[in-house]
C-alpha positions as CSV (number, residue, x, y, z in Angstrom):
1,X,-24.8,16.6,-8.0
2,X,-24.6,17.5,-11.9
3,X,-21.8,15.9,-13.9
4,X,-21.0,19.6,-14.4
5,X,-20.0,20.2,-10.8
6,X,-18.6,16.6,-10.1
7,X,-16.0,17.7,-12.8
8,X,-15.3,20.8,-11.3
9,X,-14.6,19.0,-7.5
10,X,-12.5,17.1,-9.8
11,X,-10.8,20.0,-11.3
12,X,-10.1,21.8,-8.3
13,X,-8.8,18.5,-6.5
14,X,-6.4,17.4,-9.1
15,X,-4.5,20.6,-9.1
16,X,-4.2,20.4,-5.5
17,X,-3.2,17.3,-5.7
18,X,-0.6,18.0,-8.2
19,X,0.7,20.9,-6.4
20,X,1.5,18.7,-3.6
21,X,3.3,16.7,-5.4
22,X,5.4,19.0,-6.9
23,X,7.0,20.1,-3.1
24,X,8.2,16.5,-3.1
25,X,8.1,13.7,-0.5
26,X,6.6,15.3,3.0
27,X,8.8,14.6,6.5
28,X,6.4,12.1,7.3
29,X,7.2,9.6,3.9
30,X,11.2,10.5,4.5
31,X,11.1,9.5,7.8
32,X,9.2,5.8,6.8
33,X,11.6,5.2,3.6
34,X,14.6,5.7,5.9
35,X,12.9,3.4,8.5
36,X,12.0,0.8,5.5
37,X,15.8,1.1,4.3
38,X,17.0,-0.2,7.4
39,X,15.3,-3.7,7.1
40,X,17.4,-5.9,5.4
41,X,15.9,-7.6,1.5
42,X,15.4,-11.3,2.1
43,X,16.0,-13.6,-0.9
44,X,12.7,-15.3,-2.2
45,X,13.9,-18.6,-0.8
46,X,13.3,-16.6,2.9
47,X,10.6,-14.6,1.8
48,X,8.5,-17.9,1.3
49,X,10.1,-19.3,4.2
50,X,8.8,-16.3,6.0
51,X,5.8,-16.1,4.9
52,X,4.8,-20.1,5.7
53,X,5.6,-19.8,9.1
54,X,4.5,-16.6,9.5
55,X,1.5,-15.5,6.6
56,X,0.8,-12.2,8.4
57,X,4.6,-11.0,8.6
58,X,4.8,-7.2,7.5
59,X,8.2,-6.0,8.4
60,X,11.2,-9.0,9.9
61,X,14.3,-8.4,11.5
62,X,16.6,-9.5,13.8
63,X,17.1,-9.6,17.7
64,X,19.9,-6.8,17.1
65,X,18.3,-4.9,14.5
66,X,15.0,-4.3,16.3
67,X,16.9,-3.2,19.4
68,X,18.7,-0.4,17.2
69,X,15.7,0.2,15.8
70,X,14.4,1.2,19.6
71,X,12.2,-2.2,19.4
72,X,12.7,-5.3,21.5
73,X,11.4,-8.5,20.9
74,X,8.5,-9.9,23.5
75,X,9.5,-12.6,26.0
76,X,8.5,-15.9,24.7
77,X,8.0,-15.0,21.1
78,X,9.0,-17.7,18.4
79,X,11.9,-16.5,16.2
80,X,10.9,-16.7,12.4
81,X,14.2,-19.4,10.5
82,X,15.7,-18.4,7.8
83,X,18.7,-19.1,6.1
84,X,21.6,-17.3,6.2
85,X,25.1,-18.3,4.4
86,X,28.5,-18.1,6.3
87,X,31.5,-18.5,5.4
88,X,34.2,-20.8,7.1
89,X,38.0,-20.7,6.3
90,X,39.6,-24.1,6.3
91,X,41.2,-25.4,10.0
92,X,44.1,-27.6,8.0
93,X,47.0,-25.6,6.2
94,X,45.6,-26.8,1.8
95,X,47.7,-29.2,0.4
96,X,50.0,-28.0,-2.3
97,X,48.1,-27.0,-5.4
98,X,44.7,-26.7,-3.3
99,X,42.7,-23.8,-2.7
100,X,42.7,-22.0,0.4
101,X,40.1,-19.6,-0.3
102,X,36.7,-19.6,2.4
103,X,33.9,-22.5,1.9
104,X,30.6,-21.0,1.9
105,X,28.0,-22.8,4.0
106,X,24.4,-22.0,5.0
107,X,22.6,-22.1,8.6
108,X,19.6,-21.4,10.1
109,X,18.9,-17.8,12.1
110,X,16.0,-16.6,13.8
111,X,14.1,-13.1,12.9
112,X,11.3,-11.9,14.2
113,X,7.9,-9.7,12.6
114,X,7.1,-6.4,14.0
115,X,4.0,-7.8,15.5
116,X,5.9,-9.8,18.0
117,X,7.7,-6.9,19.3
118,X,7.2,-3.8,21.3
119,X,8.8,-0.5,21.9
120,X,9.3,2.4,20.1
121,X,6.5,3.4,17.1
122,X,7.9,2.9,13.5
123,X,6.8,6.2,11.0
124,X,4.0,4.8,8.8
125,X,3.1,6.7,5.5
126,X,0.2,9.0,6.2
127,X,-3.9,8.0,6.1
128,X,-7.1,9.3,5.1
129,X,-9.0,10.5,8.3
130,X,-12.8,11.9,8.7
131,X,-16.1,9.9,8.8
132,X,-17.4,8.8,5.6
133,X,-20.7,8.4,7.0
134,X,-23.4,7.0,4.8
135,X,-21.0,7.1,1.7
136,X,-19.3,4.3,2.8
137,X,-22.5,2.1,2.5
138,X,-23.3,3.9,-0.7
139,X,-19.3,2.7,-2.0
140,X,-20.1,-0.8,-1.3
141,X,-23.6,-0.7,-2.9
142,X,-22.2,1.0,-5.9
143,X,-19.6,-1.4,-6.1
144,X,-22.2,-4.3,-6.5
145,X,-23.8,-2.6,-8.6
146,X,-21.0,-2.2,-11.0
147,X,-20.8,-6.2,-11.0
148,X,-17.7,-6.3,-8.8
149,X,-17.4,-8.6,-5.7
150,X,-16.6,-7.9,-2.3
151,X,-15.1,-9.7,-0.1
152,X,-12.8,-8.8,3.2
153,X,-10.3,-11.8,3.3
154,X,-7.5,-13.8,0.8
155,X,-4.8,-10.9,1.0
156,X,-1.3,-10.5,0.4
157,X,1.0,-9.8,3.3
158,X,1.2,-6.0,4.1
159,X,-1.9,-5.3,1.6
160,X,-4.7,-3.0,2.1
161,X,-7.1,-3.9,-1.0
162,X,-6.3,-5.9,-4.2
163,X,-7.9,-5.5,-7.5
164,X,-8.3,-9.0,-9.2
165,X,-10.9,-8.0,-12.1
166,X,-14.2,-8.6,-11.2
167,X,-13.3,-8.9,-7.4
168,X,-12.3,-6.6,-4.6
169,X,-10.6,-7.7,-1.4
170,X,-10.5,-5.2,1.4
171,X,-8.3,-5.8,4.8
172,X,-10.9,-6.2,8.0
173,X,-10.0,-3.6,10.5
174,X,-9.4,-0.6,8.6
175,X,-11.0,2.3,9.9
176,X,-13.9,4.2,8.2
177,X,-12.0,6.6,6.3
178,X,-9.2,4.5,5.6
179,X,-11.8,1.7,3.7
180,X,-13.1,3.8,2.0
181,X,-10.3,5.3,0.5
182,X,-8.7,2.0,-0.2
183,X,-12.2,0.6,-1.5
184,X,-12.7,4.1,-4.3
185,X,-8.4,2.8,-5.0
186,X,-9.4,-0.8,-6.2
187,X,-12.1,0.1,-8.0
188,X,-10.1,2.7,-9.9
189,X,-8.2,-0.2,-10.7
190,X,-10.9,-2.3,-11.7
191,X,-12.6,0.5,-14.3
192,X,-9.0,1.7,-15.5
193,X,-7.0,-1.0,-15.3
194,X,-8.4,-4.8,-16.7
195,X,-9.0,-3.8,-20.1
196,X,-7.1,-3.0,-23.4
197,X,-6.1,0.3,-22.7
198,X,-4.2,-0.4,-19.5
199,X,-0.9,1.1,-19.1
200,X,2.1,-1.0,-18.8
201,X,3.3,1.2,-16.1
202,X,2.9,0.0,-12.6
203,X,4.1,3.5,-11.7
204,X,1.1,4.8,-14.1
205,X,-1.4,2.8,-12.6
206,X,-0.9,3.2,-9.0
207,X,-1.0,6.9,-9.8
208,X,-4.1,6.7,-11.7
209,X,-5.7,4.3,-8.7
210,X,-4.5,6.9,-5.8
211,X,-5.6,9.9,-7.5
212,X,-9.2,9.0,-8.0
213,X,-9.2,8.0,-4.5
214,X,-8.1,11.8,-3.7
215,X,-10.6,13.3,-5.5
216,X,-13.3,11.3,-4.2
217,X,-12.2,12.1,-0.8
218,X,-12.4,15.3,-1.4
219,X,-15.7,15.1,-2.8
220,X,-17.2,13.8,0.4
221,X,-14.8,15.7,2.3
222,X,-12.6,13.6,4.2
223,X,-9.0,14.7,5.5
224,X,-6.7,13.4,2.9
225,X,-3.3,15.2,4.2
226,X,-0.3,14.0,2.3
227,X,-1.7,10.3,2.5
228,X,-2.1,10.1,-1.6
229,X,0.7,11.8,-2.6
230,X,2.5,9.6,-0.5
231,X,1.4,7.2,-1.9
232,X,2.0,8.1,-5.2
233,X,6.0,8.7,-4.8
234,X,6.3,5.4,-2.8
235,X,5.4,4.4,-6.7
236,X,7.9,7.3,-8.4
237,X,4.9,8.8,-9.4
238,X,5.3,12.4,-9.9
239,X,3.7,15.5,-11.1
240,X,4.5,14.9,-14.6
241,X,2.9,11.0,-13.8
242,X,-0.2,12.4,-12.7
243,X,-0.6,15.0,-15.9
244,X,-0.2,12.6,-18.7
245,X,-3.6,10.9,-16.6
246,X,-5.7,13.6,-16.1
247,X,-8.4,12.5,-18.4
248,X,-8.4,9.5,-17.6
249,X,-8.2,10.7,-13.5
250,X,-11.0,12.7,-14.1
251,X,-13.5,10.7,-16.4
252,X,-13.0,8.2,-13.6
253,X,-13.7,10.3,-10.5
254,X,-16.8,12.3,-11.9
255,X,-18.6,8.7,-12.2
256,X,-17.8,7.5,-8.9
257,X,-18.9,11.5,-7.3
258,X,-21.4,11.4,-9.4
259,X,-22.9,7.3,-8.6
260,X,-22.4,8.3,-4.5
261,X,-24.0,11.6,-4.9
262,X,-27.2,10.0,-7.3
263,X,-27.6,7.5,-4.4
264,X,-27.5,9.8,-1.6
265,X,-30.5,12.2,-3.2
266,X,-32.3,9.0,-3.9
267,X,-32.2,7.9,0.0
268,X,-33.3,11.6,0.4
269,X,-36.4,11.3,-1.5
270,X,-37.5,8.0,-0.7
């Protein structure tokens, strides 16, 4: 494929992309911000608490609210501690010129991850879908090339990919179209986003990464739905985000169309 015509897939997926934006979030991104409302926000004390006794926790609540939620936790699971505060108001009448407002003290409750419960299915943002076929191979081989490590393990909690500058870490598991989706993602974040000129903007950058990641899936023509501009307003990104990036977008996606499609006439001729 010439760089003419990689700029014109580009082109063409880009406004697209932008047009979805502008209808605002879909029914399927509503339904998982109302869902992800729901969970309570656990102090950093408990996150780390959560995290070392459970490193793989994604979302945590407990007994009562996972019932509401139409979840119930599985017989025999361990609960997750935490620390919750309480208050207590004093048994004794105060002594005169004593306060007798409520002391504030601190025990230990159980949660428990979504993993360790069944029931119900909780809405999850939208995917990528298709078979990348050979492209995926030609992603990961282009990625080398480009000096950038692969690796599938060492990631956050609830992560897909992580960009670390010089190194890509993918989730196992993911399915075909899903990896490759994330995998074109980090590696818009490694050409765009580890030098001078990166925006301060996580908002910017997330948009940027998602977007290239569109227009390469449209390129080798995988079903990309409303799973980037999903993503993109799960960031605030918006239409007006995405057009002060175009060039940027675009420069970005032409090389990475334009590496896969190089490699795949090369396999062809060989």
């Amino acid at each position: 494929m010439k760089a003419e015509e990689a700029k014109k897939i580009a082109d063409q997926a880009l406004e697209q992309l932008s047009e979805v934006l502008s209808r605002g979030k879909s029914e399927q991104l509503t339904s998982y911000l109302a869902m992800l409302a729901k969970f309570h926000r656990y102090s950093f004390g408990n996150v780390l608490l959560i995290l070392s006794q459970k490193p793989d926790a994604t979302h945590v609540a407990g007994f009562t609210a996972w019932k509401k939620l139409g979840r119930f936790v599985r017989k025999g699971e361990k609960g997750i501690v935490i620390i919750a505060p309480m208050t207590i108001k004093p048994k004794d009448e105060p002594k005169p010129g004593e306060d007798d407002k409520p002391v504030l003290r601190f025990r230990g409750v159980h949660v428990f991850d979504v993993s360790q419960t069944d029931g119900e299915p909780l809405p999850e943002p939208a995917e990528v879908a298709g078979d990348p076929c050979e492209y995926l191979v030609t992603l990961r081989a282009h990625i080398a090339e480009c000096g950038i490590e692969l690796d599938y393990d060492d990631l956050p909690s609830g992560a897909d990919g992580v960009s670390r500058g010089g190194r890509i870490s993918v989730r196992e598991g993911l399915t075909p179209a899903h990896e490759f989706s994330v995998l074109v993602h980090e590696l818009a974040h490694e050409l765009l986003h580890h030098g001078e000129d990166r925006p301060k903007s996580k908002t910017v950058r997330e948009t940027e990464a998602e977007a290239v990641a569109f227009v390469v899936c449209q390129a080798t023509r995988l079903e990309s739905g409303t799973a980037a501009s999903d993503y993109i307003q799960l960031y605030d990104g918006k239409q007006e985000t995405l057009a002060q990036s175009l060039d940027r977008i675009q420069r970005v996606s032409t090389e990475i169309i334009a590496a896969l499609t190089h490699a795949e006439r090369r396999d062809q001729a060989a």
